[in-house]
C-alpha positions in Angstrom: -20.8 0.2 -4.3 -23.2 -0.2 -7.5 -25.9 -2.4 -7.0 -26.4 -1.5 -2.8 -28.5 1.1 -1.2 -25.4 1.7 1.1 -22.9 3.9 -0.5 -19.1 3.5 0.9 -17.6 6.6 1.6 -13.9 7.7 2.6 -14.2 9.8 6.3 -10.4 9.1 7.4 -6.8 9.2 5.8 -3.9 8.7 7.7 -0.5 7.7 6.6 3.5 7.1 7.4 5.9 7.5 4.6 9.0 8.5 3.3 7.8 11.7 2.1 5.9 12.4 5.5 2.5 11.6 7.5 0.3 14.8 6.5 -1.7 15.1 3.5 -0.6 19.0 2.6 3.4 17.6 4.0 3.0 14.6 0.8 1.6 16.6 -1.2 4.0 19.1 -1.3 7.1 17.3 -2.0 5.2 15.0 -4.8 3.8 18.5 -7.0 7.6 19.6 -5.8 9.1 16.7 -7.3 11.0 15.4 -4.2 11.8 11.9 -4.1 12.4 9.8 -0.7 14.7 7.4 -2.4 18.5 7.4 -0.9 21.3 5.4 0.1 19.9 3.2 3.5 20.8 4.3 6.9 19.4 1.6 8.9 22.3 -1.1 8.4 24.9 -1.5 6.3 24.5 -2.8 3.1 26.5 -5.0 1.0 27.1 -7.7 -1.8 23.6 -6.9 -3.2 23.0 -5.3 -6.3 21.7 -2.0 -5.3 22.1 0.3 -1.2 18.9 2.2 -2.6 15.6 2.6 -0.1 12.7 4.8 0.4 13.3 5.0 4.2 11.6 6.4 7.0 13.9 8.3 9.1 13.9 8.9 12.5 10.1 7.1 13.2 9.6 7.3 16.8 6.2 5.3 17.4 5.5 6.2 20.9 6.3 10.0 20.8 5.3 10.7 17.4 2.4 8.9 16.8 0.8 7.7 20.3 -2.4 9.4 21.0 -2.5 10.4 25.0 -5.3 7.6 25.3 -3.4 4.9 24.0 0.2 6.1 25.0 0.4 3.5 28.2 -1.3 0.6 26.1 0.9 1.2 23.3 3.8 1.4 25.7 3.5 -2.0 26.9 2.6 -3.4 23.6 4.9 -2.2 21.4 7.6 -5.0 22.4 5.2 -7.4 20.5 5.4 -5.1 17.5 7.6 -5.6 14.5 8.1 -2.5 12.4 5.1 -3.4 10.0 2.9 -3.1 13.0 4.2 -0.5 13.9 3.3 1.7 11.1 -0.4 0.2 10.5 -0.9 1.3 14.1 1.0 4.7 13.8 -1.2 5.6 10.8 -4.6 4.5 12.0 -4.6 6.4 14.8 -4.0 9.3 12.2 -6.9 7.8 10.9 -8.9 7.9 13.7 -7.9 10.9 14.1 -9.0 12.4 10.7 -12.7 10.3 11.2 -13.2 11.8 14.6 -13.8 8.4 15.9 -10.9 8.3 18.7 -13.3 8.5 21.3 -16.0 6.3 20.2 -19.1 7.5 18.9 -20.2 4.4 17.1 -21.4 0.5 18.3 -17.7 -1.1 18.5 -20.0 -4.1 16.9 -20.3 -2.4 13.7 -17.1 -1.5 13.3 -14.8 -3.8 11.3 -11.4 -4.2 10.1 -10.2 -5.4 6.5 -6.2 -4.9 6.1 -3.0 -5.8 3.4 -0.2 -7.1 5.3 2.8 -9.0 3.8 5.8 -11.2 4.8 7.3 -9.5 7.6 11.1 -10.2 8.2 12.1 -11.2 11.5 15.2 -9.5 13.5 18.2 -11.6 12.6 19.6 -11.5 16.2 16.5 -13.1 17.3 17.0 -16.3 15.0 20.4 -16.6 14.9 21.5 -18.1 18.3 18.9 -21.0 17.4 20.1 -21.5 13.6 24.0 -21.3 14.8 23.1 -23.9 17.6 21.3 -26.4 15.1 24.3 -26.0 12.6 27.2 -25.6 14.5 29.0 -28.9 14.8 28.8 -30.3 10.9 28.3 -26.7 9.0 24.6 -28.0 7.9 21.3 -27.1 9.2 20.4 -30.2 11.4 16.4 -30.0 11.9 16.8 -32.9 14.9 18.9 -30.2 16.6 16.4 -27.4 15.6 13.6 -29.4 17.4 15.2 -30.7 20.2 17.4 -27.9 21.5 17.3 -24.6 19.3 13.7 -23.8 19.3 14.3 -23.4 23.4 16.6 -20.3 23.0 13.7 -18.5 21.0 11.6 -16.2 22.8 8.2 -17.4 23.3 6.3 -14.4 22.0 8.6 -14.3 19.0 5.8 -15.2 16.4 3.2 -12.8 17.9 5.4 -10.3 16.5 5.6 -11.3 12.7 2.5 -12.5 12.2 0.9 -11.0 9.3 -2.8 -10.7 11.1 -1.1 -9.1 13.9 -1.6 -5.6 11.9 -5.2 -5.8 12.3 -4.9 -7.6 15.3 -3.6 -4.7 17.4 -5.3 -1.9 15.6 -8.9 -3.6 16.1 -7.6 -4.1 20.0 -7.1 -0.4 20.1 -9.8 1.0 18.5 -12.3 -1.8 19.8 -13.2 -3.2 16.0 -15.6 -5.7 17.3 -17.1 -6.5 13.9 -15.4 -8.6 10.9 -12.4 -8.6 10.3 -9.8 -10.3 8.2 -6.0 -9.7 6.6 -5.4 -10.3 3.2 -1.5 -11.1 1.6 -1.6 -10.9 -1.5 1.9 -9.1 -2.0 1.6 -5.7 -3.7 -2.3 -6.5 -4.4 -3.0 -6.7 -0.9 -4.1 -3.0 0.4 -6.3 -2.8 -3.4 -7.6 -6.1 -2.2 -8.4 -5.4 1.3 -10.4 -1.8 0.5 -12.9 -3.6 -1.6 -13.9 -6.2 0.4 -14.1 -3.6 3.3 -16.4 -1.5 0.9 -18.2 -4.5 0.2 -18.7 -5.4 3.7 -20.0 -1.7 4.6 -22.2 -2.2 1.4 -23.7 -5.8 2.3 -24.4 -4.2 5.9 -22.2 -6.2 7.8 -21.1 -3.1 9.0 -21.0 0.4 9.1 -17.5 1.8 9.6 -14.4 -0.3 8.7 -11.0 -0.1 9.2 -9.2 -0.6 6.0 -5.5 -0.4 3.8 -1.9 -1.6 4.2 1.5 -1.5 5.6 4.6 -2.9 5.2 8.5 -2.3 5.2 10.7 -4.1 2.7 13.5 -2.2 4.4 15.4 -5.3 5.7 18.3 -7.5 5.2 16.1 -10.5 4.4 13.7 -8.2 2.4 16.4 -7.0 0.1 18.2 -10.4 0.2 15.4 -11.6 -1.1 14.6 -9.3 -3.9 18.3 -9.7 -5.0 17.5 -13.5 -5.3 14.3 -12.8 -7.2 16.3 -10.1 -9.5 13.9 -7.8 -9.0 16.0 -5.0 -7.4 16.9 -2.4 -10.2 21.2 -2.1 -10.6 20.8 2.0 -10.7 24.0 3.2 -10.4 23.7 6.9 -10.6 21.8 9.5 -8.0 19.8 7.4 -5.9 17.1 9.8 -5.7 16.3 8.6 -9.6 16.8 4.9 -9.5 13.3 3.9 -9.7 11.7 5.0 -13.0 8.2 4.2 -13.6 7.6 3.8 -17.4 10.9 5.2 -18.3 13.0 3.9 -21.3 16.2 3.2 -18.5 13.9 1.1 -16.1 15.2 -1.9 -14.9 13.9 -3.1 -11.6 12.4 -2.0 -8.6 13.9 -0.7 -5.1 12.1 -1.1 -1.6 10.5 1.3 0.8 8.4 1.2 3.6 4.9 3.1 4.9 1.1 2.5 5.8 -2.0 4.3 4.5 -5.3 3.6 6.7 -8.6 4.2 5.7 -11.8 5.0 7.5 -14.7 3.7 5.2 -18.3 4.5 6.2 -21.9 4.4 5.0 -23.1 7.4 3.9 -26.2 7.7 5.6 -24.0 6.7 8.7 -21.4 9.3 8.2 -24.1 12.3 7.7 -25.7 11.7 10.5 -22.7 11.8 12.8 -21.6 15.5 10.9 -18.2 13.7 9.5 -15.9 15.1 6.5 -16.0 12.9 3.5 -12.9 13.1 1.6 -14.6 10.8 -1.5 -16.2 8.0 -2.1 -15.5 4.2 -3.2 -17.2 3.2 -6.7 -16.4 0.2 -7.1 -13.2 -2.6 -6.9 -12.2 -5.4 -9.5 -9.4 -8.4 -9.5 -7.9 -10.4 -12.1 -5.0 -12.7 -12.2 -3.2 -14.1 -15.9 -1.0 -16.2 -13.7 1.6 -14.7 -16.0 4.6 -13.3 -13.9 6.0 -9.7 -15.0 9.5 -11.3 -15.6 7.5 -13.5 -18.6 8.0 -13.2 -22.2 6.0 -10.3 -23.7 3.5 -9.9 -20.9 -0.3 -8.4 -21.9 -1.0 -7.4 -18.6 -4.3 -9.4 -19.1 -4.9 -9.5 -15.5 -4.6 -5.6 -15.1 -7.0 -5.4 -17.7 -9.4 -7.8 -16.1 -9.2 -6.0 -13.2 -9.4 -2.7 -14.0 -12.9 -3.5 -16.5 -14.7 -5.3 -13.5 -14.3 -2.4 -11.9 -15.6 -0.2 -13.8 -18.4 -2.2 -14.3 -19.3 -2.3 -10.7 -18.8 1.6 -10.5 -21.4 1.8 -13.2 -19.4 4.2 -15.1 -17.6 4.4 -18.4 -13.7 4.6 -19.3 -14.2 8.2 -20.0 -15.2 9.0 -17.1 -12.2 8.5 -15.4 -9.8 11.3 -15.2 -6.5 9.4 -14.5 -5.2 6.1 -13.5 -2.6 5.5 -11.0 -0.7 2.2 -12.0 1.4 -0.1 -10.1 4.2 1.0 -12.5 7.1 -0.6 -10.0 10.0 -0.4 -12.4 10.0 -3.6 -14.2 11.1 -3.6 -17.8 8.1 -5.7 -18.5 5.8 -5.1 -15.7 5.5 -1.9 -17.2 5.3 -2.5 -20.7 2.2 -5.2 -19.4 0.3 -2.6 -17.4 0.7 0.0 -20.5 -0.8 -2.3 -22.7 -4.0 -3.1 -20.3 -4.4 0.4 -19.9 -4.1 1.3 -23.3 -6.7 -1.6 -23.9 -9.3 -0.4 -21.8 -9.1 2.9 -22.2 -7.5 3.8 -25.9 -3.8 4.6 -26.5 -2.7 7.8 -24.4 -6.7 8.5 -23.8 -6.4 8.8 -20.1 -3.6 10.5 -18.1 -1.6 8.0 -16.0 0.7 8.2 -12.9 2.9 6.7 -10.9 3.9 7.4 -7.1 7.1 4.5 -6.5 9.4 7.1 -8.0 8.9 9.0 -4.7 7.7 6.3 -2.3 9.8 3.3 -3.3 7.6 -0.3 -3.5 6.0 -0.1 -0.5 4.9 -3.7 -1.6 1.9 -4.5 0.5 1.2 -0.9 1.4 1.5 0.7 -1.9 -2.1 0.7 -2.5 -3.3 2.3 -0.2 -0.6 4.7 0.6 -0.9 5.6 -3.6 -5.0 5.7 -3.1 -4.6 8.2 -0.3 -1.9 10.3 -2.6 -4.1 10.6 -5.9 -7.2 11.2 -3.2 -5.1 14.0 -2.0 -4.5 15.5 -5.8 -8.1 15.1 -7.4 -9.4 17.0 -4.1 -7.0 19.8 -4.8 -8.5 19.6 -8.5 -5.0 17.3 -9.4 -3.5 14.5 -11.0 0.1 14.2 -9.1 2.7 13.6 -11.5 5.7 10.5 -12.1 9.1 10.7 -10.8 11.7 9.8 -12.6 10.0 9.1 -16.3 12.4 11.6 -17.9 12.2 9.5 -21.3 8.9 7.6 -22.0 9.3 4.1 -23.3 8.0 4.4 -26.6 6.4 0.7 -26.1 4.2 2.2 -23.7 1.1 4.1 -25.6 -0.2 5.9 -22.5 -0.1 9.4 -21.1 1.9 9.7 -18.5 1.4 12.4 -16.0 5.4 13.8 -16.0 6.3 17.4 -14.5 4.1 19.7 -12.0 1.0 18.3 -11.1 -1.4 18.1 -13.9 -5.3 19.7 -13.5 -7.5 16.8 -13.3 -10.8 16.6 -15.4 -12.7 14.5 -12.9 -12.5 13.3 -9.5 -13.1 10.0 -10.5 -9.7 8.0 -10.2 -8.4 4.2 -10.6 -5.7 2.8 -8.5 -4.3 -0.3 -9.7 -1.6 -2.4 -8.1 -0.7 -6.2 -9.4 2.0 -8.7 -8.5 5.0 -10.3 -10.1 2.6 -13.3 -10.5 -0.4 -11.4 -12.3 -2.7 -10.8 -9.7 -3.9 -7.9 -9.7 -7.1 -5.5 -8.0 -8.1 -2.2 -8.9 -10.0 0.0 -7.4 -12.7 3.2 -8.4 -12.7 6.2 -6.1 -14.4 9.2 -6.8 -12.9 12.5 -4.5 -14.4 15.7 -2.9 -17.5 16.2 -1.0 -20.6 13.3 -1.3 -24.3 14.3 -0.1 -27.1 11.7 -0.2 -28.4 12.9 -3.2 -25.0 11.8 -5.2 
């Protein structure tokens, strides 16, 4: 990070999503154009606007993603694990994994853990015995009855399980994270969020290797209840495979999926001497908020903006150095249009190339940073850019270049990833792939 002797580097990627949990598996269907989004499978769907999810299908945590050392630890566990957890943990053993730090290797003290996590839904047979006892007898929910006799019925560990800190929680159990640690939810800006004040951390020397990204599955009743409420669930009525359509003329919401993408960061001098592989290296990280929501009238995208300059700024590095962006771009009419404009701002109309991953991956909400970091970290270290789903016909409001087609060659390593709410916060944050030495 500018302005530290420490330099943050990337030594671990590991991921679960809709597309797959391998770096050369995503990357093939994204430069092959093959979406995740379909009708949902997990329950059945109805009296909401839209049935379309990015879904994982068939996730088996234990037997898919259980390394032999944790297997009986995660076996016992698990029961305190909502789905959320589930995937953090799945993906930073993959992590691990990648780093080569499954079996230790470094003082668990230094060692931290920094993670986006979101509003996790609870299983609806787990409330609903409570709820139906409290308002039974006059049709309205009676809190006396709630208190008094309903909360009984609950199992006791029931919070443990949907406790947004519980992501970290169990992963810094697992991998012994003895130093800081924190979760941050902050809604779609939370992985963005999370990976700089992990780099930050590293870079202050509070620590030396950190645990860092997002998960989270908005692949539930309440989930897609809720974004029906909020109208922020796009009404696509054609092939489901193209109903969310980053920057797209036909755009008109967003549609939920689900996934984690873990990061191992590491200082430098740290990771040389232990012979690791650095996939890239974190510049620098910005946030901004306009307190404007998306759904306002003729949004700026002033926070984006904000964000995206600071930075920049703390990368030390100008806007053309930056061979693309990859924007929140969730689908909203004016979300869109907002994060366009910033862009267009800060780096000149249609000056730098532009992408967006939710046309494959859904809005994977809380986990979308870091799951999109990974993807562009993936494509610039292939030499790059991966390309938008679904933005067959550019909104001609939006004065960018977006990245349509096969993948597109990149002209530097250095990338932004960008992610902001419906309520105009937003974080951004400067990576810079392929191999790092200590001499830059």
């Amino acid at each position: 990070m500018l302005g530290s002797e420490r330099r943050v580097v990337i030594t671990g990627m590991g991921f679960v999503t809709p597309l797959g949990d391998s770096p050369d598996r995503i990357w093939e269907r994204i430069a092959s154009g093959q979406g995740a989004l379909r009708r949902v499978e997990a329950f059945p769907v109805a009296g909401l606007p839209n049935d379309i999810v990015a879904e994982i299908r068939d996730f088996d945590f234990l037997k898919g993603y259980a390394l032999p050392k944790f297997r009986k630890a995660l076996g016992k566990s698990r029961k305190y694990m909502a789905r959320d957890i589930q995937l953090a943990v799945a993906a930073a053993q993959r992590a691990m994994s990648d780093a080569g730090l499954v079996d230790g290797g470094v003082d668990p003290t230094r060692i931290g853990i920094d993670l986006g996590a979101g509003l996790i839904s609870t299983d609806l047979d787990e409330l609903a015995p409570a709820i139906s006892m409290a308002s039974s007898n006059t049709g309205q929910f009676e809190f006396p009855v709630w208190g008094r006799e309903g909360i009984g019925v609950i199992e006791p560990i029931w919070l443990l399980k949907y406790l947004p800190n519980m992501l970290a929680c169990h992963i810094s159990i697992l991998m012994d994270c003895q130093g800081p640690s924190n979760s941050i939810t902050e809604a779609d800006a939370s992985s963005n969020l999370a990976v700089a004040e992990a780099a930050r951390i590293i870079a202050r020397g509070k620590a030396d290797v950190m645990v860092t990204g997002g998960a989270d599955s908005k692949i539930h009743p309440l989930s897609m209840t809720r974004m029906a409420l909020y109208d922020t669930m796009s009404r696509w009525d054609g092939e489901p495979s193209q109903g969310l359509r980053p920057f797209d003329a036909r755009r008109d919401g967003t549609l939920p999926g689900e996934g984690a993408g873990i990061l191992i960061l590491e200082e430098l001098g740290h990771a040389l001497a232990r012979g690791a592989r650095i996939h890239g290296e974190v510049l620098g990280a910005g946030s901004g908020c306009d307190a404007v929501p998306t759904g306002g009238q003729d949004p700026e995208g002033v926070g984006t903006e904000i964000a995206v300059r600071a930075a920049l700024r703390e990368a030390g590095i100008k806007a053309e150095d930056v061979g693309h962006v990859n924007a929140h771009a969730a689908g909203f009419r004016l979300g869109d249009l907002a994060e366009a404009r910033a862009f267009a701002r800060v780096f000149g109309p249609k000056a730098v190339p532009v992408t967006g991953l939710k046309g494959y991956l859904g809005n994977i909400a809380s986990g979308a940073g870091a799951v999109e970091l990974i993807a562009s970290l993936v494509g610039v270290n292939r030499g790059l850019i991966p390309p938008t789903l679904n933005c067959d016909d550019l909104d001609p409001a939006c004065e960018i270049d977006v990245v349509t087609g096969p993948p597109r060659p990149s002209g530097s390593p250095v990338f932004v990833n960008s992610n902001v709410t419906i309520n105009g916060q937003a974080a951004a944050v400067v990576v810079r792939g392929g191999p790092v030495s200590a001499e830059g």
